[in-house]
N, C-alpha and C positions, 0 to 999 in steps of 0.2 A: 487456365492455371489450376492447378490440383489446391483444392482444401483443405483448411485445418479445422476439425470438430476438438471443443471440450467434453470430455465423457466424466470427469468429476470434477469435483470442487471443494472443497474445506479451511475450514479455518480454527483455530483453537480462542476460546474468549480471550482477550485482552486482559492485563495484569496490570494493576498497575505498581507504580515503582517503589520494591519493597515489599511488594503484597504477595499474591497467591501463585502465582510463578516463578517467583523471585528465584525459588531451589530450583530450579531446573537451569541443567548446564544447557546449552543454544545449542548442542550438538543433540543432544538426547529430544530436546522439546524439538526440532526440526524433523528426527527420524519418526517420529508419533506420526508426524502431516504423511509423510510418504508411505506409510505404511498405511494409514486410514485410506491415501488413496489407491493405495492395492487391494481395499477391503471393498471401497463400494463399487471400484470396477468391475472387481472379478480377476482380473486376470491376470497371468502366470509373471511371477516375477520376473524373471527372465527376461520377459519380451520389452519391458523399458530399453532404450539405447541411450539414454544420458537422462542426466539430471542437472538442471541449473538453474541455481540458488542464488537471490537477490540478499547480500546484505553489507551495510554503510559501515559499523564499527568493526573492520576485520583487524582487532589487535586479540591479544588474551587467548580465550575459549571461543575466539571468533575466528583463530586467524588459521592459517596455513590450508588454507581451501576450505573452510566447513559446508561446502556444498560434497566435498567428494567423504568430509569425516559423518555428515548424515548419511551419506550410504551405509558409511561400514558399522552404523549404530542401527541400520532397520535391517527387517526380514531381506532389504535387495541383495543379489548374489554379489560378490564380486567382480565378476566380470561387468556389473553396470557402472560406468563412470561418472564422475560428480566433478562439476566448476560452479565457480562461485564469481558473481562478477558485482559493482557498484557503479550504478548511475544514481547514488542517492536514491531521494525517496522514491525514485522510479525503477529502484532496481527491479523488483519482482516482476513490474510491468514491462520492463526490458527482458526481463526472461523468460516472460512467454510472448514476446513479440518473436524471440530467438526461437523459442519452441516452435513456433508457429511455420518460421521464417523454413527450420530445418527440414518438417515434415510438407511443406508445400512446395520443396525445392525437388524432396521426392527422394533425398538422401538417408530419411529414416521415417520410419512409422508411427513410433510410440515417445515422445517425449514426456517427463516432468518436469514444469516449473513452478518455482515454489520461493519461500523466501523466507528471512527466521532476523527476528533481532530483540537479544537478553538486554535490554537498557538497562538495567536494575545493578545488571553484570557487570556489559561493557559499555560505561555510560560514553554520551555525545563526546564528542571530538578525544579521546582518549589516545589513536593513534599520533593526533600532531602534537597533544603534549607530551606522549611519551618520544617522539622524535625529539622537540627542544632539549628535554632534563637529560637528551643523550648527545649533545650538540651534533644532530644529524640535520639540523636545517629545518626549515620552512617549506609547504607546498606556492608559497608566494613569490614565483621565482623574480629578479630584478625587472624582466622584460615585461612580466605582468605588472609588475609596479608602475613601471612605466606608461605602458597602455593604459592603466586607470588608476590614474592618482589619486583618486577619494579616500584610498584604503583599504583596509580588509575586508573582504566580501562578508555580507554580515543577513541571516536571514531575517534578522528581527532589524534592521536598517532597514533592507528591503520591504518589509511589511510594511512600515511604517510611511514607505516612499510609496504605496501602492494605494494606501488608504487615504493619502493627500491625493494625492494624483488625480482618481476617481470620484474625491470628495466625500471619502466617507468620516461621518462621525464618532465619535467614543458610543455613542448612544446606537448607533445603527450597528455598530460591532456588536453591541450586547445583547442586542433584540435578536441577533441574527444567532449566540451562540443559548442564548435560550431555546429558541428556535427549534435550532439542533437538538440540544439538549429533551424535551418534549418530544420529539416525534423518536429518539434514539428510547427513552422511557416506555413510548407507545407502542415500539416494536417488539419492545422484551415482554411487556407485561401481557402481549398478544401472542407471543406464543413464534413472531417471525421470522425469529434467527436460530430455530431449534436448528432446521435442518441442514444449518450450516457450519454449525461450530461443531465441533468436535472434543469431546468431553476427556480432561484428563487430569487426574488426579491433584490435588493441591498440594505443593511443596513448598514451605516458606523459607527463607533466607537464612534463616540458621540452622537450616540443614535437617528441621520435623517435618514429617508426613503426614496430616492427620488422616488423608484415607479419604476423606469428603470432594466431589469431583467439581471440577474449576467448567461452569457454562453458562453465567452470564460475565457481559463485559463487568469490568471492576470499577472499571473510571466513571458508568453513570453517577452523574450526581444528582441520585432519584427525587433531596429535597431543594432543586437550584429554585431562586427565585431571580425576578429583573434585581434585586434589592441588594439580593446575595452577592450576585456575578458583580456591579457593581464597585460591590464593595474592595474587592480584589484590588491589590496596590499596582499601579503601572509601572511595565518597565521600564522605561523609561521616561525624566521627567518631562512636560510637556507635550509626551505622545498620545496616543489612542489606543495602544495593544496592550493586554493583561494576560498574566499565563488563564482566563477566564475566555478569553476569546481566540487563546493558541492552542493549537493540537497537543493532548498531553503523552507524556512521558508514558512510553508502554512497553510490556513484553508481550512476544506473541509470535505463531506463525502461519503458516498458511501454503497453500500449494493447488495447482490444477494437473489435470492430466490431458495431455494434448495429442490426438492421435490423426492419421490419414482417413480419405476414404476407404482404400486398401484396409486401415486397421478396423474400421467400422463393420466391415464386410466378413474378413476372416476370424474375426475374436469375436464375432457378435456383440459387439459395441452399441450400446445407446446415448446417441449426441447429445447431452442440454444446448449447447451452442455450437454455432461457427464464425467463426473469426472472419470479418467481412473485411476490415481497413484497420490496419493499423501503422504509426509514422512519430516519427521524432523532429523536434526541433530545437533549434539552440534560438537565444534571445539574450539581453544585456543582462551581466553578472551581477551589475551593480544594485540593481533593483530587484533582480533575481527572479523572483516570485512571479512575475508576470507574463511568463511564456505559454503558461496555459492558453491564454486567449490568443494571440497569433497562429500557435501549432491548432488549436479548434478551425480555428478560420481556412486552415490549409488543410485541414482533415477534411472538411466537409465536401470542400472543392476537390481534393481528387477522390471525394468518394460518391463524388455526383450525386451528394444530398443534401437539403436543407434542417436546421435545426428543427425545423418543425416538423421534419420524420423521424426522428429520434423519439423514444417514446419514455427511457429514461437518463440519467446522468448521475455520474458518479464523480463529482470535481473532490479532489483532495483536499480538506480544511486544515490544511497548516497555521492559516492564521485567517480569521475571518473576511478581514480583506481579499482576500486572494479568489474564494467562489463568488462573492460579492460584483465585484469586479468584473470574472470572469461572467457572469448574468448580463451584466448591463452591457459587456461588450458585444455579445453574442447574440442578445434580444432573445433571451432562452428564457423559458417557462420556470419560474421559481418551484410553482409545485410539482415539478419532476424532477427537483433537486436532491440528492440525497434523501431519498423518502423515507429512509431507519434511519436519519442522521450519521453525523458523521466526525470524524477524527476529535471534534473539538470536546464533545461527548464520548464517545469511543475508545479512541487511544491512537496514536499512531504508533503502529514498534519499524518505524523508516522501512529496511530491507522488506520487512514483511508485507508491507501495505497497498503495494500491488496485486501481487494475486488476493489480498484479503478482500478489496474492495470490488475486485472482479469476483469472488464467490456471492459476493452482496447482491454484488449486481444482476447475476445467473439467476438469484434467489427473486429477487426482486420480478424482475420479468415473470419468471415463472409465476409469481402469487399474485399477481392482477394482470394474466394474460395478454404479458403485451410482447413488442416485437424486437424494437434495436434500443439496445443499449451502450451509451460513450462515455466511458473512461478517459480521467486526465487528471494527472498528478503536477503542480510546479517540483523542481529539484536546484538543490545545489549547482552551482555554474550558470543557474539562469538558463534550463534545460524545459523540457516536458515530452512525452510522451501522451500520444494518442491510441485509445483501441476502440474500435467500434464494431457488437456481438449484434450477431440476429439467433436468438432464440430460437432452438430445434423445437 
């Protein structure tokens, strides 16, 4: 079967909501990532054959493809095409499993995938309340009511159902997003995440530029204590989840570039990765969150390896339960868990967060010389996506 190599990777720091991205329309902040990855490529605009772009809120400055309106906002010619597709938080990792999918089919050579999402802009579920206040209906249709009567698919329900389930504590949430939080700290103040982010100007919400350039994450909370996190009110009363131990509210984007052998050969291509296994899985809506660990379990199996060849992991922290979880299911090495920390520290900006956490990951490999690195996001519908990189 013909190959897929990553030849770049980037990401722009995370913003958080309100803050130093805020001014950036999601079409303009999207075209930045694609054009960086024409810069550290090298190569001729032109030779892209599409582009597609992970993102969850397509209403507003989101909608009417903004995978194909980030073209017509960078250096790419017109003639390159742009979609836009949502698997939730897996979208960007759906979009280079697609990118992957296309050049190892043998149908194209150069893909981009990438992924952008304005929270600040187009906050969480804005599409289904702007359907209600236009009485255009519900995504909950009667048959699905049917099938599961509990109610509304809810991810902070599902958190909640994830961290009884496995047994986890208020206290084991909080340790876990200190945790994070610490080693997300330890990676900025070393210097770890320079060569990943992508530096671009700060634009705040009411439309000033002060001209000062936006590259560290925003949402570190450089002075968190056990005491502080803590402290945070739950949301709900007699749960365990605090927005302290959930993935925060983010802008941000990010993108890879995905090419053939054929593209490695005649463009003079240098691969950081190859895409060795990647797969999807569906699993129950209702608890949602928990499909990581099944889709891992079938990852490894048909990719005729044990977790203990993996040398890092990049589980998505939506809500601390959910890597948690995903550890104890797996019997997977905690210290190879998100080694820069992750989402809960971080940011998540959803569409974005897939290829953002595969440049992490690229990065990461690369800075203490190791080999396969797997990716796995939970998403909306009680989905997940798997990828698994071997380091060029």
């Amino acid at each position: 079967m013909a190959e897929a190599y990553i030849v770049a990777a980037v990401r722009t720091a995370g913003g958080r909501r309100g803050g130093r991205l805020s001014g950036w329309h999601p079409v303009e902040l999207a075209a930045t990532v694609l054009d960086a990855l024409l810069d550290r490529s090298g190569i001729d605009p032109a030779a892209v054959e599409d582009v597609i772009m992970g993102c969850v809120q397509q209403a507003g400055e989101q909608s009417n493809n903004i995978g194909r309106n980030a073209v017509l906002a960078s250096r790419l010619p017109e003639s390159v095409p742009g979609t836009t597709l949502d698997r939730q938080c897996g979208s960007s990792q759906q979009a280079l499993h697609f990118a992957a999918q296309a050049v190892m089919s043998g149908t194209m050579d150069v893909v981009i995938a990438a992924g952008v999402e304005a929270m600040s802009r187009v906050p969480m579920f804005v599409p289904q309340k702007l359907a209600l206040e236009n009485g255009l209906g519900e995504y909950m249709s009667p048959e699905i009511r049917r099938r599961y009567p509990e109610g509304d698919f809810s991810q902070f329900i599902g958190a909640e159902l994830i961290a009884r389930k496995h047994g986890f504590s208020r206290d084991d949430l909080e340790r876990f997003a200190y945790a994070t939080t610490q080693k997300a700290i330890e990676a900025t103040r070393a210097g770890r995440f320079a060569e990943e982010i992508l530096p671009v100007k700060v634009r705040l919400a009411d439309g000033t530029r002060p001209g000062e350039q936006h590259t560290v994450d925003e949402g570190i909370r450089f002075d968190a204590t056990l005491e502080s996190i803590h402290a945070v009110k739950l949301l709900t009363e007699g749960g365990s989840i605090s927005a302290a131990t959930a993935s925060q509210v983010c802008d941000g984007a990010s993108g890879v570039m995905v090419v053939s052998e054929r593209a490695l050969k005649t463009l003079g291509l240098t691969p950081l990765a190859r895409v060795h296994h990647m797969s999807v899985l569906g699993g129950d809506p209702w608890i949602m969150l928990e499909a990581p660990l099944a889709a891992t379990e079938a990852a490894l199996r048909k990719a005729g390896m044990k977790i203990a060849d993996i040398d890092l992991y990049e589980v998505n922290e939506a809500f601390a339960p959910v890597p948690l979880a995903w550890l104890k299911a797996i019997g997977a090495d905690p210290e190879r868990l998100n080694v820069n920390g992750g989402a809960i520290a971080l940011g998540h900006p959803l569409g974005a967060s897939g290829t953002k956490l595969m440049t992490t990951l690229i990065n990461a490999l690369k800075q203490r010389g190791k080999r396969y690195g797997l990716q796995t996001m939970c998403e909306g519908g009680g989905m997940a996506n798997v990828t698994i990189i071997e380091r060029c």
